[in-house]
Structures are given as structure tokens and as C-alpha cells.
LUMKOL-157404 format. One record per residue (C-alpha): residue in one letter; x, y, z. Coordinates in steps of 0.5 Angstrom, whole numbers, plus 500, padded with zeros to 3 digits. Layout:
<pts>
aXYZ...
</pts>
This chain:
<pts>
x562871605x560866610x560870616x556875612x551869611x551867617x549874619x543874615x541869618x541872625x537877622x532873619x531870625x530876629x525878624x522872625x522870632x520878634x513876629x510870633x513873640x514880639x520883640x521885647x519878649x524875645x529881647x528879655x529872652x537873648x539878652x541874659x544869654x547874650x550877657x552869661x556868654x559874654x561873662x563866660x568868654x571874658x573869663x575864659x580869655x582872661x585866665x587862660x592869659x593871666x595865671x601863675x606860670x605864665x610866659x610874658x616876653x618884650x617883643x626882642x626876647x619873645x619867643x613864638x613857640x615859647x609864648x604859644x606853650x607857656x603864655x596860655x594856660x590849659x583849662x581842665x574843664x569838666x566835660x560839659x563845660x569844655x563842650x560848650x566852650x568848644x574845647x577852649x581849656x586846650x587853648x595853648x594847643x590853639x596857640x600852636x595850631x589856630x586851624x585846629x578845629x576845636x572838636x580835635x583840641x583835647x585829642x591833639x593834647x591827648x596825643x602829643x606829650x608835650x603838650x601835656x607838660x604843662x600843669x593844669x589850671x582847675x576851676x578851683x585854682x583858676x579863682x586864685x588867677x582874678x588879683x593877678x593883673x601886672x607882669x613883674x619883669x624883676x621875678x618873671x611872674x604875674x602878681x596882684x596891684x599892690x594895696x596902697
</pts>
């Protein structure tokens, strides 16, 4: 219901905001957002799954408490960006816990050594996370598409 409501709102927006402005300029003004958000959470989503030190399993060998430590990566964001991003970095501590609400991610990390076991994936070293695209079973990594 919530999600329903939510939506509606939206729309009343919309329908609002496209009276004292005009639909069109509203548009040329969500749209860049709307594309830099997407941009951003594909990002996001993708390194915190596709990093070296990854755990990748077949469903027999695949273990839940593994795969939620290990199969995401924590993301060391600057405060800021771990702000707007709702404490995603601290994605593996969501693994573990999904209900968590995300204002108590980085306290949880902060607070169960466990947790804190895994090493950190920066911005910086992030980048190196965009050629890896296959799981190589025969070494347990991630490694780029080999070049013909």
C-alpha cells in the first residue's frame, strides 16, 4: 500500500510541477537526474558484486552466510557519497541483515569485528572492478573477457 501511495504522490507531483512550469521543462529538468541516479546505482550494484576477492558459488556448493560475507564488497565511500547512497558500501552488512534500515548499516559494520574482516573496495580501486566480467571456477576469481 505504501508503495502504491508513494506512486501517487509522484504523479500528483508531476501533474503539479508540470502546471507552473510546463511539462517539458520539468522533463529537461528530472531526466538528467533520473539518468545520473541510474548511472550511479548501476555502478554500485555492479562493484559491490563484481570485485577481486569475490565469493561465487554453484547452487550445491553455495553457502548463505559465505555468500552474504564474502559475494559483496564493502564500499569505503566518502561520507557524502555514503550519505546519498544510503549507506550502500556497507552492502554485505545488508546481505546479512536486509531489515537493517540503512541509517544503521555503517553503525552495525562499526560494531561487529567480523564485519570489518573484509578488506575495503575504494573509489580508486573500484575502477580496476570494470573489466572483470567472468568467474573462473578453475582459480576461484573474477577475471576480464579475454581479447581474441
Amino acid at each position: 500500500m505504501s508503495v502504491l501511495f508513494t506512486n501517487l504522490l509522484i504523479l500528483v507531483l508531476f501533474l503539479i510541477a508540470s502546471q507552473a512550469m510546463g511539462w517539458q521543462t520539468y522533463l529537461l529538468i528530472q531526466l538528467p537526474i533520473l539518468w545520473l541516479a541510474g548511472v550511479a546505482g548501476i555502478w554500485l550494484f555492479y562493484v559491490q558484486h563484481q570485485f577481486q576477492g569475490g565469493y561465487w558459488a554453484r547452487k550445491s556448493e553455495w553457502e548463505p552466510l559465505r555468500a552474504a560475507l564474502e559475494g559483496s564488497s564493502y564500499y569505503k565511500l566518502p561520507r557524502i557519497l555514503a550519505w546519498f547512497s544510503g549507506n550502500i558500501g556497507c552492502h554485505h552488512v545488508h546481505h546479512l541483515g536486509p531489515r537493517i534500515p540503512n541509517y544503521h548499516l555503517q553503525k552495525c559494520y562499526d560494531s561487529v569485528p567480523a564485519l570489518q574482516t573484509k578488506t575495503p573496495l575504494t573509489i580508486r580501486n573500484s575502477l580496476s572492478s570494470v573489466g572483470l566480467k567472468l568467474w573462473d571456477e578453475s582459480h576461484g576469481e573474477m577475471v576480464a573477457i579475454p581479447a581474441r
